[in-house]
Backbone as a chain_set.jsonl record, in Angstrom:
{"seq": "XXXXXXXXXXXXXXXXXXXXXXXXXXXXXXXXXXXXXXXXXXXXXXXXXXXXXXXXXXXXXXXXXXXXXXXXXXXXXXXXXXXXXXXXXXXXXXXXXXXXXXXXXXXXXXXXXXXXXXXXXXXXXXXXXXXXXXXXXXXXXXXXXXXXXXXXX", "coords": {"N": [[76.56, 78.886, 161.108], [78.962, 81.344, 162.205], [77.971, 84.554, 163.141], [79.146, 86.596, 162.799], [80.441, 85.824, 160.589], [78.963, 85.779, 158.61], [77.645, 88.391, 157.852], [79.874, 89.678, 157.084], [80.293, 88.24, 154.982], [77.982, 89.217, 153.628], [78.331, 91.953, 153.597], [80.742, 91.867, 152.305], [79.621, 90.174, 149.404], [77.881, 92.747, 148.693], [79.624, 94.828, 148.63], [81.193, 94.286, 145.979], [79.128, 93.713, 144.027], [78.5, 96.729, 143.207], [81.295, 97.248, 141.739], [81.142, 95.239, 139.936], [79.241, 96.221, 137.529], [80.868, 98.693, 136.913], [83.052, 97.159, 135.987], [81.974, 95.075, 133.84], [81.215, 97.291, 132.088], [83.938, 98.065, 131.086], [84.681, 95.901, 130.495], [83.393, 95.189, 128.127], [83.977, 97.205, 126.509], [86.099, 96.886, 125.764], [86.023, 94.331, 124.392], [84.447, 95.685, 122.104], [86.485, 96.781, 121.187], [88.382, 95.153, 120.239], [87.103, 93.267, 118.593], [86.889, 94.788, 116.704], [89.761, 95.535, 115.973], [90.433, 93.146, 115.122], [88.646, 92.903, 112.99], [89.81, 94.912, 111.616], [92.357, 93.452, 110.738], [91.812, 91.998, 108.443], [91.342, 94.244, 106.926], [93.634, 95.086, 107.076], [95.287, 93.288, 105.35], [96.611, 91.122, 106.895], [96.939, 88.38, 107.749], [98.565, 87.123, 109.715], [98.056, 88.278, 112.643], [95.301, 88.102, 112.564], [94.649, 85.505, 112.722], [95.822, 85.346, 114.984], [94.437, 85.925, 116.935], [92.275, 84.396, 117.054], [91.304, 81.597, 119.307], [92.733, 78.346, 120.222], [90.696, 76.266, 120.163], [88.769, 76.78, 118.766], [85.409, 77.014, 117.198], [84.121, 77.68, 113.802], [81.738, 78.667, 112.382], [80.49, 77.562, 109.078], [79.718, 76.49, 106.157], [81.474, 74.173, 106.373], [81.288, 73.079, 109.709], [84.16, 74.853, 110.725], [87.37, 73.829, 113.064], [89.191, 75.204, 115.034], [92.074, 77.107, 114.64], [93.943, 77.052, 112.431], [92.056, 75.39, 110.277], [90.411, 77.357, 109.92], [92.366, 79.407, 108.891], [92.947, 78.587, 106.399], [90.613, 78.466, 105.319], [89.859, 81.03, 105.136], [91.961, 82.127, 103.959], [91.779, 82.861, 100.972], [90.081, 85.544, 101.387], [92.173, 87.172, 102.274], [94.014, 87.015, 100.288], [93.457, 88.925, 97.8], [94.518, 92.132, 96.504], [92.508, 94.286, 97.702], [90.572, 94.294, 100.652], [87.329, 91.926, 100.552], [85.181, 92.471, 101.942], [84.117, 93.831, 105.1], [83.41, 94.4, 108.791], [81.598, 95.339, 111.146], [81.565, 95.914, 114.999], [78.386, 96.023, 116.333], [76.747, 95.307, 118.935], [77.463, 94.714, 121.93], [78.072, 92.2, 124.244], [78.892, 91.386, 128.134], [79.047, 88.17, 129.707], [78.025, 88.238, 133.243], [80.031, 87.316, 134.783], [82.501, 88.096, 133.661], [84.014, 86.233, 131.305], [82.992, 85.487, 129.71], [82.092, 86.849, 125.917], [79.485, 88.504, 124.062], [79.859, 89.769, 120.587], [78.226, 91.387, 118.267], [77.037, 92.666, 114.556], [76.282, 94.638, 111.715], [77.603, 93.143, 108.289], [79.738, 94.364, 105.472], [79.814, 95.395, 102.396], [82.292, 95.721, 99.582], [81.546, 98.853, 98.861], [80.215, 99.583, 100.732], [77.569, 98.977, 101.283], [75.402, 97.051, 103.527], [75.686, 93.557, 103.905], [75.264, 91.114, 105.007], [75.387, 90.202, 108.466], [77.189, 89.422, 111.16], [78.622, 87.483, 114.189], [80.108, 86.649, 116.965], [81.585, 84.646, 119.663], [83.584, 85.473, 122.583], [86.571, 84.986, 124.367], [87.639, 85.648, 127.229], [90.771, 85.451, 127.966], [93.145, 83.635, 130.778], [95.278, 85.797, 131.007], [93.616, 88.206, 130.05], [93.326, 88.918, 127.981], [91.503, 88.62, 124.684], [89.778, 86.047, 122.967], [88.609, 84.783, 119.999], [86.023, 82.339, 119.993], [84.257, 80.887, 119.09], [82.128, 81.499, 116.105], [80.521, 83.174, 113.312], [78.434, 84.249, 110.597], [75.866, 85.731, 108.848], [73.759, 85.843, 105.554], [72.441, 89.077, 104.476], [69.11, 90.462, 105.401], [66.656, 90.788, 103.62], [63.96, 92.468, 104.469], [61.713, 93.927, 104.678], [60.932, 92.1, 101.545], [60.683, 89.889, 102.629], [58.483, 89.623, 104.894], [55.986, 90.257, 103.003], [55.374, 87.897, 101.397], [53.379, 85.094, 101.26], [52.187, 83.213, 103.913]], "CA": [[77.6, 79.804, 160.663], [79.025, 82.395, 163.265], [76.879, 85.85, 162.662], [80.065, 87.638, 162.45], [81.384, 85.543, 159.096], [77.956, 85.913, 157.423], [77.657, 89.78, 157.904], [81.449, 90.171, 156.538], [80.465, 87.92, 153.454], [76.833, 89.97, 153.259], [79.248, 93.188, 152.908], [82.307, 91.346, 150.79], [78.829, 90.477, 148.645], [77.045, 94.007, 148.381], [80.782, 96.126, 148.043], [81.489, 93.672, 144.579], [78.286, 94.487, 143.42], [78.631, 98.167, 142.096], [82.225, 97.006, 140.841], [80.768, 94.393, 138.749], [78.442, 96.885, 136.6], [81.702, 99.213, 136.134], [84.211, 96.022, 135.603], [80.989, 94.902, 132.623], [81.299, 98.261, 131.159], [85.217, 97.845, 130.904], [84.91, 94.717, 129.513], [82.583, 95.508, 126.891], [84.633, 98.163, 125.525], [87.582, 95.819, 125.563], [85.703, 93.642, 123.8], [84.583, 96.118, 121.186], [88.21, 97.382, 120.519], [88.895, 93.421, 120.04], [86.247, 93.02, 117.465], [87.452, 96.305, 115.737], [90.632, 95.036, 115.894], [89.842, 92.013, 114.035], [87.946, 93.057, 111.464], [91.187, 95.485, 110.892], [93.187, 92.542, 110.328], [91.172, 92.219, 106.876], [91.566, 95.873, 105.932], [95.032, 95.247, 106.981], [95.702, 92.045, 104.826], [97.441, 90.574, 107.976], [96.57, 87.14, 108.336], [99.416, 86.063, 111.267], [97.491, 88.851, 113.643], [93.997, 87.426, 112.329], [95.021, 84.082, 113.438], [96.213, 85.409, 116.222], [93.187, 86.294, 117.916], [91.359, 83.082, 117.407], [91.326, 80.383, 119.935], [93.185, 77.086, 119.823], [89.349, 75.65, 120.067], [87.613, 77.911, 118.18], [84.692, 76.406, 116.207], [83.724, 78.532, 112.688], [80.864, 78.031, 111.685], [80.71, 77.657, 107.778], [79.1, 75.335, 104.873], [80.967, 72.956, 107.225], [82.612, 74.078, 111.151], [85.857, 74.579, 110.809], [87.82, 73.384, 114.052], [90.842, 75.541, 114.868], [92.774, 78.259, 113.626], [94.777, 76.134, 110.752], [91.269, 75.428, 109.426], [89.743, 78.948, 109.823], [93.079, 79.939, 108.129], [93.097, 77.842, 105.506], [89.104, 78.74, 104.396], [89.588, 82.602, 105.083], [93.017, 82.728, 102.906], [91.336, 83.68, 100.15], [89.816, 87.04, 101.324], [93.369, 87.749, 102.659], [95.108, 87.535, 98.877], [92.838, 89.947, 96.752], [94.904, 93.465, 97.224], [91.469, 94.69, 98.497], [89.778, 93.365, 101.248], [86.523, 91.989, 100.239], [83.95, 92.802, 102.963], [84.128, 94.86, 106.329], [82.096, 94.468, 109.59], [82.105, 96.408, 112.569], [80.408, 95.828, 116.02], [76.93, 96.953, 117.079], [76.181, 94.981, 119.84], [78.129, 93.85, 122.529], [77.411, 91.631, 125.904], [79.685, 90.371, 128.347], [78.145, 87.646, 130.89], [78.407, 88.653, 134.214], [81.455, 86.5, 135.238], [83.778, 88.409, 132.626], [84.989, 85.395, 130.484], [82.505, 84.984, 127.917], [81.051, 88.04, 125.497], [79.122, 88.571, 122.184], [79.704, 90.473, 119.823], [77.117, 91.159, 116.482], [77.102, 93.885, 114.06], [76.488, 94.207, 109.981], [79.105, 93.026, 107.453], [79.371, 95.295, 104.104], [80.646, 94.947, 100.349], [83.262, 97.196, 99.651], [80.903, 99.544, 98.088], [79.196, 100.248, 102.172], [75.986, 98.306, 101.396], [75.197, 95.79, 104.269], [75.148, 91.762, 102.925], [75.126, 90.156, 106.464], [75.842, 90.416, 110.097], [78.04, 88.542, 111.999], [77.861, 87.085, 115.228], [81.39, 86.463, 117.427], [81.347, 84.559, 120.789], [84.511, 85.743, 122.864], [86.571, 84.073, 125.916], [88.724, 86.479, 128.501], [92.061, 84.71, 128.645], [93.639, 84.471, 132.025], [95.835, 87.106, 130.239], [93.427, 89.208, 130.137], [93.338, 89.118, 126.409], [90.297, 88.278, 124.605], [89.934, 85.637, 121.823], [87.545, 84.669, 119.314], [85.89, 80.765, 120.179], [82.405, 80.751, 117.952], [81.835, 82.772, 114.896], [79.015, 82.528, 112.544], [77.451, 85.057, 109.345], [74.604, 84.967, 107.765], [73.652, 86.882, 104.644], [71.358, 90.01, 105.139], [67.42, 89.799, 105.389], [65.18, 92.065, 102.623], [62.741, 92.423, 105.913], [60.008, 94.092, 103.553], [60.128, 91.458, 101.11], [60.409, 88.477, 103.814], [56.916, 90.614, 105.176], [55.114, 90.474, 101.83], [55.337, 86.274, 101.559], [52.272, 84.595, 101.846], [52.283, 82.264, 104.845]], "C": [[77.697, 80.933, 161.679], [78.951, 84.077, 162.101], [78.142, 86.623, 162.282], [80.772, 87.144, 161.081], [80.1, 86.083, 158.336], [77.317, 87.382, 157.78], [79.229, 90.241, 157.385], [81.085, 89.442, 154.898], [79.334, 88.309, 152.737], [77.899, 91.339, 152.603], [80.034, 93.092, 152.113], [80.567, 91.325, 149.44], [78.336, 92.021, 147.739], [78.511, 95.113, 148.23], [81.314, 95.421, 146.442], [80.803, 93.962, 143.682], [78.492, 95.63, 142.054], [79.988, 97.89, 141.177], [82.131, 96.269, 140.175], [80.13, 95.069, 137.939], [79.767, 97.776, 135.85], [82.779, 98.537, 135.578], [83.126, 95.597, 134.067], [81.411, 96.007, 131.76], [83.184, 98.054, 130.121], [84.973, 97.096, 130.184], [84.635, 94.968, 128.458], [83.12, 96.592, 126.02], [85.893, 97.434, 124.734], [87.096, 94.787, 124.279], [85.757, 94.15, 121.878], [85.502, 96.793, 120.36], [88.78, 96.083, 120.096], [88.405, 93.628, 118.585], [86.84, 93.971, 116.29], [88.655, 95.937, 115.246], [90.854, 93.622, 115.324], [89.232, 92.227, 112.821], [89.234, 94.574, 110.632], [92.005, 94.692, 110.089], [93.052, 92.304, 108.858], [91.707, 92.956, 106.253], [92.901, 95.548, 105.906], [96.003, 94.444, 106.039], [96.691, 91.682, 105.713], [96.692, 89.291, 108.796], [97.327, 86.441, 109.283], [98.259, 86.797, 112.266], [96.145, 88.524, 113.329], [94.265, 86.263, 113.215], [94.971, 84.094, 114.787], [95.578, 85.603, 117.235], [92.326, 85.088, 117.8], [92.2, 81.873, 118.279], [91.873, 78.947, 119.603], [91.563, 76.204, 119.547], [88.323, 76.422, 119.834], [86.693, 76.817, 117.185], [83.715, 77.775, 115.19], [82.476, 78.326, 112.263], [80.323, 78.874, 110.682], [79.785, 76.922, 107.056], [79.526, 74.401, 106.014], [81.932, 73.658, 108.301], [83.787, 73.656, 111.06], [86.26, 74.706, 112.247], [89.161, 73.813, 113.989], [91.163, 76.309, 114.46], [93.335, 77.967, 112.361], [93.509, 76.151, 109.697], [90.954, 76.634, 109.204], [90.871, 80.127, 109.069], [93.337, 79.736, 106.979], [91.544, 78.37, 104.056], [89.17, 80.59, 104.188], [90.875, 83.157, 104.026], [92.508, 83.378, 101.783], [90.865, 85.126, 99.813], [91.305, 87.926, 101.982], [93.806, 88.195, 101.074], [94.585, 88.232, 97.754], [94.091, 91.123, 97.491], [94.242, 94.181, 98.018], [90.657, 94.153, 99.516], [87.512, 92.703, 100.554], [84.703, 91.97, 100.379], [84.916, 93.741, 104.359], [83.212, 94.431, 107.074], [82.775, 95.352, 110.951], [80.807, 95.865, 113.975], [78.932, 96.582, 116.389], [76.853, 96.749, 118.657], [77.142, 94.358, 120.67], [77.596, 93.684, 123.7], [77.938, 90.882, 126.563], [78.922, 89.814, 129.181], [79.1, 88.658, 132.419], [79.786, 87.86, 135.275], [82.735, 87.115, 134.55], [83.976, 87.386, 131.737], [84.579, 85.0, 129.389], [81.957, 86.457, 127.386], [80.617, 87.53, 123.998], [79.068, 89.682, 121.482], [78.957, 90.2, 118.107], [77.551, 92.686, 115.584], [76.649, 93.41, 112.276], [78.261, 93.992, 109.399], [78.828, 93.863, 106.475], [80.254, 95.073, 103.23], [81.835, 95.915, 100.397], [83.061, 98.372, 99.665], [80.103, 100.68, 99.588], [78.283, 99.419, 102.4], [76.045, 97.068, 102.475], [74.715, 94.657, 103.511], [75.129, 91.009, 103.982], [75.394, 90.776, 107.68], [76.396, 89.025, 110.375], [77.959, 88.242, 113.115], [79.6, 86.395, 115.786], [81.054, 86.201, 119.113], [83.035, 84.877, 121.208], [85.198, 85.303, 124.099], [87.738, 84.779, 126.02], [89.351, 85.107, 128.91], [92.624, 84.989, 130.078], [94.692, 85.446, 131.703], [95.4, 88.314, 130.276], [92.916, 89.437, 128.648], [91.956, 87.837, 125.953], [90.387, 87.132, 123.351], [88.523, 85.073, 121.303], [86.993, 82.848, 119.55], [84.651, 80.243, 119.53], [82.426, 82.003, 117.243], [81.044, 82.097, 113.873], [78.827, 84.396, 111.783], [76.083, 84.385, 109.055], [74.624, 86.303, 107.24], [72.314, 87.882, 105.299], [70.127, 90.181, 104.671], [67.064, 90.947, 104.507], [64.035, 91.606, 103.796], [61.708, 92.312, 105.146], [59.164, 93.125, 102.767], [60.132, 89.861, 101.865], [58.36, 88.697, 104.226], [55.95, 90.209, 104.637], [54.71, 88.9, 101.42], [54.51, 86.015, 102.111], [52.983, 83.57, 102.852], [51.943, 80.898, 104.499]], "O": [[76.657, 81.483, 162.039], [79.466, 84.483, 161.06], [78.025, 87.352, 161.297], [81.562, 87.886, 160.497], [80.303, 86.865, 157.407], [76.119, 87.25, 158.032], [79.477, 91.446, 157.437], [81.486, 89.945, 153.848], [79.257, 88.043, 151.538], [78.121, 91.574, 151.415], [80.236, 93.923, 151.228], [80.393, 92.299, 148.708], [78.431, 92.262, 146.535], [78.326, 96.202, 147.686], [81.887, 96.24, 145.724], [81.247, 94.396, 142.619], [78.582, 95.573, 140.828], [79.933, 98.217, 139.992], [83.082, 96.255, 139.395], [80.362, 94.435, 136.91], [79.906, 97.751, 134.627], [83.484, 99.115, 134.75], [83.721, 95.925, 133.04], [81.964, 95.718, 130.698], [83.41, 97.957, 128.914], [84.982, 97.434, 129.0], [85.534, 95.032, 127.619], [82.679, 96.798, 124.89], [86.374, 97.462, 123.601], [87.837, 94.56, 123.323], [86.37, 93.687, 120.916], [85.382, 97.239, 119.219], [89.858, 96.16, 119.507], [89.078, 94.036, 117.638], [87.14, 93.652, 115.14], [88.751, 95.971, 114.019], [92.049, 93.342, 115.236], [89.445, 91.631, 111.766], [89.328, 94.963, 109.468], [92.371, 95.031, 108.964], [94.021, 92.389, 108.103], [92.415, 92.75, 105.268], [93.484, 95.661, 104.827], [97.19, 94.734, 105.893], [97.825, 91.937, 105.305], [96.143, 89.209, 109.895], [96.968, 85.343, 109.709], [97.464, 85.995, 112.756], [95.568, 88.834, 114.372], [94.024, 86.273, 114.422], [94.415, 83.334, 115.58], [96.03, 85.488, 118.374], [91.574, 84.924, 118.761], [93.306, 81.389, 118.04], [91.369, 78.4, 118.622], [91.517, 75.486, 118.549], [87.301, 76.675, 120.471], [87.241, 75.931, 116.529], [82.903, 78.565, 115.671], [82.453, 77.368, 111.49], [79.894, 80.025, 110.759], [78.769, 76.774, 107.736], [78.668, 73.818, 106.676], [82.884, 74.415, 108.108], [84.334, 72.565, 111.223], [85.666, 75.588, 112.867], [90.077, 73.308, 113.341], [90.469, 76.576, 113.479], [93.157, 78.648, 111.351], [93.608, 76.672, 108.586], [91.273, 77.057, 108.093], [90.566, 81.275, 108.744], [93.958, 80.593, 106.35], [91.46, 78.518, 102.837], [88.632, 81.232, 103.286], [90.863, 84.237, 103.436], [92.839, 84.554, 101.632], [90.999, 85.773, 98.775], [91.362, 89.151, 102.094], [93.919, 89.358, 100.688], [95.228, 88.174, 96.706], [94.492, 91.043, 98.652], [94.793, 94.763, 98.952], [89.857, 93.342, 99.049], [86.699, 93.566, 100.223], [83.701, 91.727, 99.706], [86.087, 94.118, 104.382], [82.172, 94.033, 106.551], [83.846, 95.745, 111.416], [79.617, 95.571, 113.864], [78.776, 97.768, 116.681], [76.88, 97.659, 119.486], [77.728, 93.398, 120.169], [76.872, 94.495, 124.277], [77.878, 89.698, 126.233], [78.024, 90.517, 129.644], [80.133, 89.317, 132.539], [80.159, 88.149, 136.412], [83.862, 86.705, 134.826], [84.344, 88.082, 130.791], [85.135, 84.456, 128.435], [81.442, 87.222, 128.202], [81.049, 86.705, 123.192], [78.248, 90.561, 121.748], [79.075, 89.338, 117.236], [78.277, 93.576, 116.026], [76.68, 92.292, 111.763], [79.384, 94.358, 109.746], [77.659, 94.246, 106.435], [81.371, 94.581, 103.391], [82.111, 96.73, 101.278], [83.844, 99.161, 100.194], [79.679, 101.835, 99.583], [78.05, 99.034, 103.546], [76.778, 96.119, 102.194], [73.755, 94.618, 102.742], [74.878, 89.851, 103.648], [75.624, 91.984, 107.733], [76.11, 87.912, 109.934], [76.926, 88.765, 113.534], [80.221, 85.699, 114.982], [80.497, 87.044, 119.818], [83.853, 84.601, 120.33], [84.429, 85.198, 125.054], [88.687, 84.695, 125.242], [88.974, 84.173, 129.618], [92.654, 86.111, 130.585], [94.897, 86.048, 132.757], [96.084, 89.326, 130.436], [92.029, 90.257, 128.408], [91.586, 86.791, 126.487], [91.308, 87.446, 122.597], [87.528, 84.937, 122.015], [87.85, 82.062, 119.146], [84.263, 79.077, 119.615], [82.654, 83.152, 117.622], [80.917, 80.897, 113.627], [79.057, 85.448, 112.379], [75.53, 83.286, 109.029], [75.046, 87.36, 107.71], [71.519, 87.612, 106.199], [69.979, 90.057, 103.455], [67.289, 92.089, 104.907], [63.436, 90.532, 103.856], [60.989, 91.352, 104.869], [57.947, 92.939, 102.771], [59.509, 88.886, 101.444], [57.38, 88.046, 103.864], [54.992, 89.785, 105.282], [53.53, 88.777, 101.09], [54.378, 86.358, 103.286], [54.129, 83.16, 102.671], [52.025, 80.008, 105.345]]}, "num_chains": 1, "name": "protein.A"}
């Protein structure tokens, strides 16, 4: 390789660098205004813009994985048609890979009431758009740590 390409693609390397840690940060906010923005959709009883953020190949995972938005619209109708929504979650945690195109987002879910009953768990894929959508999602109910703890082995 002539010394002068591989000292131009040492520097193209090491100047991408620092803009990959502040392009991560970006993302990750993006992300968590996504997530936020999703779990609005609930509060909002607005199941087209719910929809609308999941992936043509999104897989749910439920009792059994739902495949798709039709399905994942079909099983979630129900918490759409109460007048009240009948949970809430919000992000804690978010992590995009270092390529941009995949992230995760986690956080607790809660009753109406506030009380945490699960966390959630949302894998996310940067459209060439730019726009983020939902492609793995998964709950589980929430752990009594203490008395998990206290259980003989």
């Amino acid at each position: 390789m002539n010394t002068r390409i591989a000292i131009w693609l040492i520097l193209c390397a090491a100047a991408a660098a620092p803009a990959l840690a502040v392009d991560r940060a970006k993302l990750e906010a993006e992300v968590r205004a996504t997530e936020t923005a999703f779990a609005q959709t609930l509060a909002d009883r607005d199941m087209k813009k719910f929809v609308g953020m999941i992936a043509p190949d999104v897989i749910w995972l439920a009792d059994v994985p739902l495949r798709g938005p039709e399905q994942v619209r079909a099983n979630w109708q129900k918490f759409f048609d109460a007048p009240k929504a009948p949970f809430s979650w919000a992000p804690e945690t978010i992590q995009v890979q270092d390529s941009g195109v995949l992230a995760l987002s986690t956080g607790p879910v809660f009753s109406p009431e506030g009380k945490r009953v699960g966390t959630f768990t949302s894998i996310w894929r940067r459209e060439p758009s730019g726009e983020w959508q939902i492609i793995f999602d998964s709950g589980c109910p929430a752990c009594d740590c203490a008395a998990a703890k206290q259980k003989p082995e």
